[in-house]
N, C-alpha and C positions, 0 to 999 in steps of 0.2 A: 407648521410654520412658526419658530421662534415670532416674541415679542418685539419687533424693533423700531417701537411706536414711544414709549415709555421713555421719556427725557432722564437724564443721568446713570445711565444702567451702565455699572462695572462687570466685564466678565474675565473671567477665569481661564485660560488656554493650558490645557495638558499639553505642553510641545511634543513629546515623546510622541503619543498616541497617532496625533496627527502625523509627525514623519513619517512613523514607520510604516501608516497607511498610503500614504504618498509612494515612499519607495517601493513598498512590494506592488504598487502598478507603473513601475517605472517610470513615473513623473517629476519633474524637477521640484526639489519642497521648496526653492526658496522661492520661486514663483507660487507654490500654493499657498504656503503662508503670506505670501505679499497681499495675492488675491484674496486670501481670507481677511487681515489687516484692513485691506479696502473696502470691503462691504461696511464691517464694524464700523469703519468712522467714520464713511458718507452717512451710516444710520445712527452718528454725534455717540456712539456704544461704545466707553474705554476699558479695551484690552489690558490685560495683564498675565506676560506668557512667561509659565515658570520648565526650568529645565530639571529634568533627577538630575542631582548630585551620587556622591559618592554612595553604593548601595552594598555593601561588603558586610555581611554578617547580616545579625538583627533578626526582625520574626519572620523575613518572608526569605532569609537566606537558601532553606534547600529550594525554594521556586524559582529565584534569578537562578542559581545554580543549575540548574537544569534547563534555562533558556539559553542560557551561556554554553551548555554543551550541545543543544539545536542549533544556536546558532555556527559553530563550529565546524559541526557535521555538512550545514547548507554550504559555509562556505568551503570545505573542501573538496566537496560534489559539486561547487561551478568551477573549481577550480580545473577538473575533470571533463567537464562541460566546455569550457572556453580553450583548453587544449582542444576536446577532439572538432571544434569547430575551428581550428588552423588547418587541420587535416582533411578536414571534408572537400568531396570530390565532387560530388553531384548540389544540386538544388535539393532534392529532398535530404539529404545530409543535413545542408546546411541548417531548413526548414527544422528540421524534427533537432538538431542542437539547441536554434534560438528558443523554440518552445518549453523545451528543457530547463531553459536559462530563466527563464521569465518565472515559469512553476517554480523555482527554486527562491528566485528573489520574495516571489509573492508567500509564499511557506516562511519562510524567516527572514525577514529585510534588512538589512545594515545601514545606521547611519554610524557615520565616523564622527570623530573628535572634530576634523578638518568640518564637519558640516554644521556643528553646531557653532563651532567658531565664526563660520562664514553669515549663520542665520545672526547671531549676537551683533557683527558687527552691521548688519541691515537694521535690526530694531532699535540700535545706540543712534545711527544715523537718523531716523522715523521718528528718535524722540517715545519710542514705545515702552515702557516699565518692562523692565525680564527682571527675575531670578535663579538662580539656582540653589535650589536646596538641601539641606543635609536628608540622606534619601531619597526617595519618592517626591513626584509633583503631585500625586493625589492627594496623597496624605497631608502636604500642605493647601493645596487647595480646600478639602473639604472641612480645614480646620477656619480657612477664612470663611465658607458660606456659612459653618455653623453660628461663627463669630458677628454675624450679617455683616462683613466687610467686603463680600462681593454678590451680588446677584443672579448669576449665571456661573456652572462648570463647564467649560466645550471640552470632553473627553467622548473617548469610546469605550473607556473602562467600564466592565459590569457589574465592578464592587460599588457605583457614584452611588445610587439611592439605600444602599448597606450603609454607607458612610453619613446620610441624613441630609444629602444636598438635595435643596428643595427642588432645585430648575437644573437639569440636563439637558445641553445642546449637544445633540450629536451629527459628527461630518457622515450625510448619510452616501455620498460617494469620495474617491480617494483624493477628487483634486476640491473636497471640502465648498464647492459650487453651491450643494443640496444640504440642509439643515433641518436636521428634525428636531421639536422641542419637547420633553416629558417631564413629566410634574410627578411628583413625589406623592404629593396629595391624591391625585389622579390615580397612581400605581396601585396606595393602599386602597382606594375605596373601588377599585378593581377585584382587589385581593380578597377585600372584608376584613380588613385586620388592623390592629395599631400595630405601627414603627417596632414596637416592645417587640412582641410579638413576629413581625416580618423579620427585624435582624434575629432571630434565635432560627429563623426558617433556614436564612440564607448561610449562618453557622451551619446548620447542619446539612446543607444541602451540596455545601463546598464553596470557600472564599479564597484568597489572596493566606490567610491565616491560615486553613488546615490542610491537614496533610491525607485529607480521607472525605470523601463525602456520601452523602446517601440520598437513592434514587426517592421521591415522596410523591406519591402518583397526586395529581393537583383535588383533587377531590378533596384528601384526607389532609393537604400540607396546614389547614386552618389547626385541627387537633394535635398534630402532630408536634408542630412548632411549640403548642402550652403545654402540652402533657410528657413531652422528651425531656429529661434529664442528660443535659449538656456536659459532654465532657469536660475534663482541665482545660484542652486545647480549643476547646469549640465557646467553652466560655472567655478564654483568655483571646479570642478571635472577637466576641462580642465588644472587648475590653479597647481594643485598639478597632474596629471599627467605628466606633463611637469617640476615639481618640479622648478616651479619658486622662485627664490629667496634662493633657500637650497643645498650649496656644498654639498657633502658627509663628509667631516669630520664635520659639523655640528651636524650629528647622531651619535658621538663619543663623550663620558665623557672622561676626562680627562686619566685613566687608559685604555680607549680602544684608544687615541691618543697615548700614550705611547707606546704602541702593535704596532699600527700599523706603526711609524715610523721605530723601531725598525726593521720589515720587515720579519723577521722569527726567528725561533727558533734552538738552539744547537741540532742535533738528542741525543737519548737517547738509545744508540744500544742494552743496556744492558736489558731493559727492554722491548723496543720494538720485542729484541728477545724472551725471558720470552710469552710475549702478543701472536705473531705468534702462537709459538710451542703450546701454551695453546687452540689458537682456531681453531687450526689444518687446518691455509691456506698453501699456497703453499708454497714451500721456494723460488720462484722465487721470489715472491712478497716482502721476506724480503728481499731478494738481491735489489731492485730495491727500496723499503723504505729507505734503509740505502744508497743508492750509488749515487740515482738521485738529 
């Protein structure tokens, strides 16, 4: 059970993560995020939910590249999917289509432009800080924990404690309800190991950075991690997990510095009420939008 006891606690939202765990169980994200948004600030907890920007090229280019052609592949196999369930004749047709459909969503999830659009203009109304960043939301995120400018990451990425962030909140179901919290501190003294030590593990064991990993039965991963001689790539992976050399506002153009010194936004009660009543949540939830 995360902290949500501790007055003044800034956390960190990987928006990606959360969506596209949302989508692949076919649940509406802008209700999850809302209901996420809600716990946080009945527990006085300020969010701050960054979006990837532009991810074209750079060190992790052949890995989006190859999400970019799964995802591709899922969506032309529903496309396949959603024809042949216009054509289905019986119930189990239909049955054994929708189930198709769903496996497919959940293997690779789509959120669109249109959706992040739609989530931006709910957080502008809420008054909730967003950015978008030049690449990656982790890599800005875990440049703010490193920086202590925020106290919590809520991601499901498995690179957060490679990256040195102390406190990992993870959505441990899709509509983000259930929260698990893991410590960093915790990990290592699981492991036996320093930080040093665990990132050259996690280098070699395969990250976000390489292109190749190696199986280390847990026994020997203590020796292994000091006595291996780290590739170019495995070291150059240690190099940007540790985001040497790059504050976090360095992942910020000039109109997302502007945002973000700026710190939050006017609520918009009028509309944000409008938005509630339309997608029929709670009214506690608007109470607690407009008031926190």
């Amino acid at each position: 059970m995360p902290d949500f006891t501790t007055p003044g606690q800034i956390w960190g939202i990987d928006c990606s993560c959360l969506l596209f765990k949302a989508r692949g169980a076919n649940l509406d994200i802008l209700t999850v995020l809302a209901g996420l948004l809600v716990k946080l600030l009945h527990h006085r907890i300020r969010p701050i939910v960054v979006f990837d920007g532009f991810t074209g090229g750079g060190a992790k280019a052949d890995l989006l590249e190859s999400r970019r052609q799964e995802r591709q592949k899922v969506a032309s196999a529903l496309e396949h999917v959603r024809e042949a369930a216009t054509k289905a004749q019986t119930v189990t047709e239909k049955e054994t289509c929708a189930l198709q459909e769903a496996a497919l969503q959940k293997k690779a999830p789509m959120v669109s432009r249109t959706d992040r659009d739609e989530l931006k203009q709910f957080l502008h109304m809420a008054g909730v800080l967003f950015v978008t960043v030049r690449g990656e939301a982790d890599d800005f995120l875990a440049a703010l924990a490193r920086e202590g400018k925020i106290h919590a990451v809520l991601t499901t990425d498995t690179d957060a404690f490679a990256r040195g962030i102390p406190r990992v909140i993870v959505p441990e179901t899709s509509d983000a309800t259930v929260l698990i919290e893991w410590s960093l501190t915790a990990v290592l003294k699981g492991l036996m190991m320093p930080y040093d030590t665990f990132i050259r593990m996690c280098a070699l064991m395969g990250s976000d950075y390489t292109s190749s990993s190696m199986p280390v039965p847990k026994a020997m991963r203590l020796a292994v991690a000091e006595d291996t001689v780290l590739t170019d790539e495995q070291e150059e992976a240690v190099r940007l997990l540790r985001g040497v050399g790059v504050g976090a506002e360095d992942m910020l153009d000039s109109k997302q510095k502007e945002r973000w010194a700026i710190g939050s936004f006017e609520k918009e009660p009028q509309e944000l009420t409008e938005l509630v009543e339309t997608k029929g949540w709670p009214r506690s939830w608007m109470n607690i939008l407009l008031t926190a």
